[in-house]
N, C-alpha and C positions, 0 to 999 in steps of 0.2 A: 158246637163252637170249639175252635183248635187254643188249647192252651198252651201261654211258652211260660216258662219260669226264666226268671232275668234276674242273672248274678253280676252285678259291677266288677265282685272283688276290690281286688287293691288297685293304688297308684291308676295309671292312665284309663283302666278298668273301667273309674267312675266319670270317664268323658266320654269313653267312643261308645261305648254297651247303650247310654242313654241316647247317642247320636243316632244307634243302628234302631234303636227300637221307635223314636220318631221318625224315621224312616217307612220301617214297617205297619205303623200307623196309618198312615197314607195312602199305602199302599195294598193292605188289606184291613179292611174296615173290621172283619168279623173277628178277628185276633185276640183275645184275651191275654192279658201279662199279666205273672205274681212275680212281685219280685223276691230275693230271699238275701241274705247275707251267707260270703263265705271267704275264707281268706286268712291271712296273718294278722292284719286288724282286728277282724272279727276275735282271733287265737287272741290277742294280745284283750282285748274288749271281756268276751266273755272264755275264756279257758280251754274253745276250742275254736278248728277252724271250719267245722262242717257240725252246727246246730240240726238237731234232732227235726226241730219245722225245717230244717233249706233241704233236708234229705229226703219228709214227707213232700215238699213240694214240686222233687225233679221227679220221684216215684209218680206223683199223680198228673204231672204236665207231658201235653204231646209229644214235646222236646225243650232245651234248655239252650239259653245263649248266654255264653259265660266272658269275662271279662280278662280278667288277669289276675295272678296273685304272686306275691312276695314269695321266696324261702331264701333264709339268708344261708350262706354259704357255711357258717359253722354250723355246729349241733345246737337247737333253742330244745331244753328240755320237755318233752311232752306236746312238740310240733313236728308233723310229716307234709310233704307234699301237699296239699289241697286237691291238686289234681290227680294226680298216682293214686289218694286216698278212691276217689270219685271213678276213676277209670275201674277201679277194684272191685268197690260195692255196686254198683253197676255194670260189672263185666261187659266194659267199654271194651272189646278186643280190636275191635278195626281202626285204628287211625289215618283218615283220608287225608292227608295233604298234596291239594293240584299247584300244578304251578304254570300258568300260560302267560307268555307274550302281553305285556300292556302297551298299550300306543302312545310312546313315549320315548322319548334319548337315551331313558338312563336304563329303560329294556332290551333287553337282547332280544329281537324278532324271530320269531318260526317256531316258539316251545309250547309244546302241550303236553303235558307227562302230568301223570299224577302216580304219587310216593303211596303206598300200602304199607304202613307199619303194625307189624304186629304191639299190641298195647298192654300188655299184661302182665311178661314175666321178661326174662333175659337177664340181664344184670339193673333191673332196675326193679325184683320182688323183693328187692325188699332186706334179704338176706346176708349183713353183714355183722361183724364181729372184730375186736380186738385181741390178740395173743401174745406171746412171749411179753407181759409187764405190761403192753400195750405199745410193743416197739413194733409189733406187724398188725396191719391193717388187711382182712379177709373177705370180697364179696365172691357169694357164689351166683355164677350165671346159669340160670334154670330156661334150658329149653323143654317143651313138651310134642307128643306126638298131638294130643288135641289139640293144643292153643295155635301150631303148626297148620293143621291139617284147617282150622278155621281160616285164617288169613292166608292159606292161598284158595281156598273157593271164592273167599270176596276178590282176591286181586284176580282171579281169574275172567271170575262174573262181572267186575269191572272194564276188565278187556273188553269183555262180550259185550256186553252193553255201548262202549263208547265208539267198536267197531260199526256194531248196529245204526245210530244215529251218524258216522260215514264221517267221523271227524277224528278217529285213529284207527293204525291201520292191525290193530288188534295184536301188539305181540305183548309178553310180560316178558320180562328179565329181573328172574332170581340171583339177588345183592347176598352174598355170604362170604365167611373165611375160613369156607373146612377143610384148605390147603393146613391150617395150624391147628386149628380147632376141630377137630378131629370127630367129639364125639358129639360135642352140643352142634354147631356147624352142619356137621357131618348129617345128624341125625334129621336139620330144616333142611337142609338140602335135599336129602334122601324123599322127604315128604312131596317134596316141588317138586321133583321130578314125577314123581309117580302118578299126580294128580295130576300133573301137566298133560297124562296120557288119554285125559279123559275129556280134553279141550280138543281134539282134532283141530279143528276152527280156532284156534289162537297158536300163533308160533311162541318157543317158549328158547328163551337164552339164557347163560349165566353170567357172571361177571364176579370178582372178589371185587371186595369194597375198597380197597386201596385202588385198584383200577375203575373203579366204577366213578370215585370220589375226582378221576383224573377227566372219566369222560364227560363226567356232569359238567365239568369247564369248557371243556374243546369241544366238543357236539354234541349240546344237550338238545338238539334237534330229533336228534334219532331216538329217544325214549319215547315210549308209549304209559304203559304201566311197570312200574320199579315195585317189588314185593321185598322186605328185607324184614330184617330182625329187630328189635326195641331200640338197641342204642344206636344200633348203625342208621336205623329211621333217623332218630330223630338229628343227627349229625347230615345226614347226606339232604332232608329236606329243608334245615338253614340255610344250607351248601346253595339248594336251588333257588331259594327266594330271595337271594341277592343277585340271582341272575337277570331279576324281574323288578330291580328295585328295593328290594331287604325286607324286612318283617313287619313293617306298618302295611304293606297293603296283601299279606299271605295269612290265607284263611283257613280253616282247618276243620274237621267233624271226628268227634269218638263215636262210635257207633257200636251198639251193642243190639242183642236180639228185642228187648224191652226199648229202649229207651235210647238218647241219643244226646251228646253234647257240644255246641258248636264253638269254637273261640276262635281268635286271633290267635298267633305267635307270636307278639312282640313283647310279653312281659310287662311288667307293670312301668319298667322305665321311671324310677325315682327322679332321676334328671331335670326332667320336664314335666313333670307333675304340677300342678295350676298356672300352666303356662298359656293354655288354650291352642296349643300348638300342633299336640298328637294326631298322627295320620285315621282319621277313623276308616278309613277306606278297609283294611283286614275286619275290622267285625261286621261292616257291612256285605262283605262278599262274603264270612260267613256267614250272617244273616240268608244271605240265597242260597248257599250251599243246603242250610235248616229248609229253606221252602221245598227244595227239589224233594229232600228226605220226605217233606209232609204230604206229596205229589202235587208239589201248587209250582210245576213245572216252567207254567208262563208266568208267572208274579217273580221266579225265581230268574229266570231269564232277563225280565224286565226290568229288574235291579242291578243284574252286572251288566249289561248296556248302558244303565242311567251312568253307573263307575266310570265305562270306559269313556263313555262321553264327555264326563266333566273333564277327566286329562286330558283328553285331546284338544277341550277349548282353553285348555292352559290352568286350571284352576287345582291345583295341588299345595301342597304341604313340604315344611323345607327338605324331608329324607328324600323327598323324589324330586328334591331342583324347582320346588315353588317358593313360592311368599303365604301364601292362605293359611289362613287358620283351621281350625275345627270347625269353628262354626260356620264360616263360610264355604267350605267343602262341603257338609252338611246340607245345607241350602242348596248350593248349586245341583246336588244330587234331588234336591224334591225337587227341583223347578225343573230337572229333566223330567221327574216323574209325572210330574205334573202337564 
């Protein structure tokens, strides 16, 4: 039996997580769920945000579908990331976020790209400090030749793969800025190319991210796979999912050699928190995203068809120009499944 471990987290976390997973119920019968807690609630509950059982649980589950969590913008003493934590201890290095075409007004038609971020290091290890009295503020951005050399074999093999199934046309375009950035930069770029050489069968381009962030507006048609670095990911694939309608319905997977983590992008959204309102549609495509990973190919198929079909019969949530609720998107998705 395929175990998932099922993290609500914080805020909207604990509407759409339970949405996707009755979903999933459904849909595959043989499914087993634990659920586990983790989050700023949880930090603020018991003292931290990732308990010793929610960490035995992602260890011993097939893969994991995670919710959302808080981090408030100041420093809270003795709280990090929840998810940076979890990408680390799991050496989640790939971050897959696709971004395709919804059949809908408020989508831009003919996009199929999916974003390759590397997840690990960059200006996001972690690495900061105060100097002069605390009048300068110091991050260091850490690139590596390994962490490098990993994420472009996935965004490679990605290619390859999505060429194979005959639905892109197999190029990657490496997102950097070693025009300034000289040695960190310099050094991922230097890796993508090299490996590029060992792709014959994939065309490979580059692009600086100031230009890149240009074309993702004006013809974000012509990407296939985008490979870039940790911040510049996670900026250019917000960028994308508001080409498609914004972060309620943009889904995402960490992906490590062990183990694996699926969520939505949209954050916990304090806003609308027991509103009934939150778009579940992002955890439910992550939801498929998690099946493909498990090789349940057609259950995972058959879930983002159910997706695109309830928009098409008009049945959405208000970020994407509906009236519907959760729970009634919700529905409308099992009665397609059904």
């Amino acid at each position: 039996m395929t175990t998932i471990c099922v993290i609500p987290g914080d805020g909207i976390g604990q509407e759409v997580v339970p949405a996707a997973v009755e979903v999933l119920k459904l849909l595959k019968s043989d499914l087993q769920f634990v659920e586990a807690s983790a989050g700023f609630e949880t930090f603020e509950r018991v003292g931290t945000p990732l308990p010793d059982e929610t960490l035995d649980a992602i260890a011993q589950a097939d893969a994991t579908l995670f919710g959302a969590t808080s981090t408030p913008s100041t420093k809270v003493e003795g709280y990090r990331s929840t998810v940076q934590q979890l990408r680390k201890r799991f050496d989640l290095y790939a971050n897959l976020r696709p971004t395709q075409s919804l059949p809908g007004a408020f989508s831009r038609q003919d996009i199929n790209l999916l974003i390759v971020r590397e997840n690990t290091e960059d200006l996001y290890s972690g690495r900061e400090r105060r100097e002069d009295n605390g009048d300068t503020a110091i991050s260091e951005r850490v690139i590596t030749r390994r962490a490098s050399e990993r994420i472009f074999r996935v965004a490679f093999e990605q290619a390859r793969l999505r060429k194979a199934r005959r639905y892109a046309p197999g190029v990657v375009t490496i997102v950097h800025k070693a025009n300034i950035l000289k040695e960190t930069d310099g050094l991922f770029r230097e890796i993508g190319l090299t490996i590029a050489r060992e792709y014959a069968d994939i065309q490979c381009n580059e692009l600086l991210v100031d230009a890149m962030a240009m074309r993702l507006v004006k013809d974000p048609e012509h990407f296939d796979v985008i490979v870039t670095t940790n911040l510049f990911g996670d900026i250019l694939s917000d960028e994308a999912a508001g080409l498609v309608g914004g972060l309620g319905v943009a889904p995402s997977g960490n992906i490590g050699e062990q183990t694996a983590i699926f969520e939505p992008v949209h954050g916990s959204a304090p806003d609308i928190v027991g509103k009934g309102v939150a778009n579940p549609m992002g955890a439910i495509l992550s939801a498929a995203m998690m099946l493909e990973y498990l090789r349940m190919e057609e259950e995972g198929r058959r879930l983002r068809n159910a997706v695109y079909n309830v928009i098409r019969h008009g049945i959405r949530t208000r970020d994407i120009g509906g009236s519907a609720n959760t729970r009634q998107v919700t529905d409308a998705i099992i009665s397609e499944l059904a």
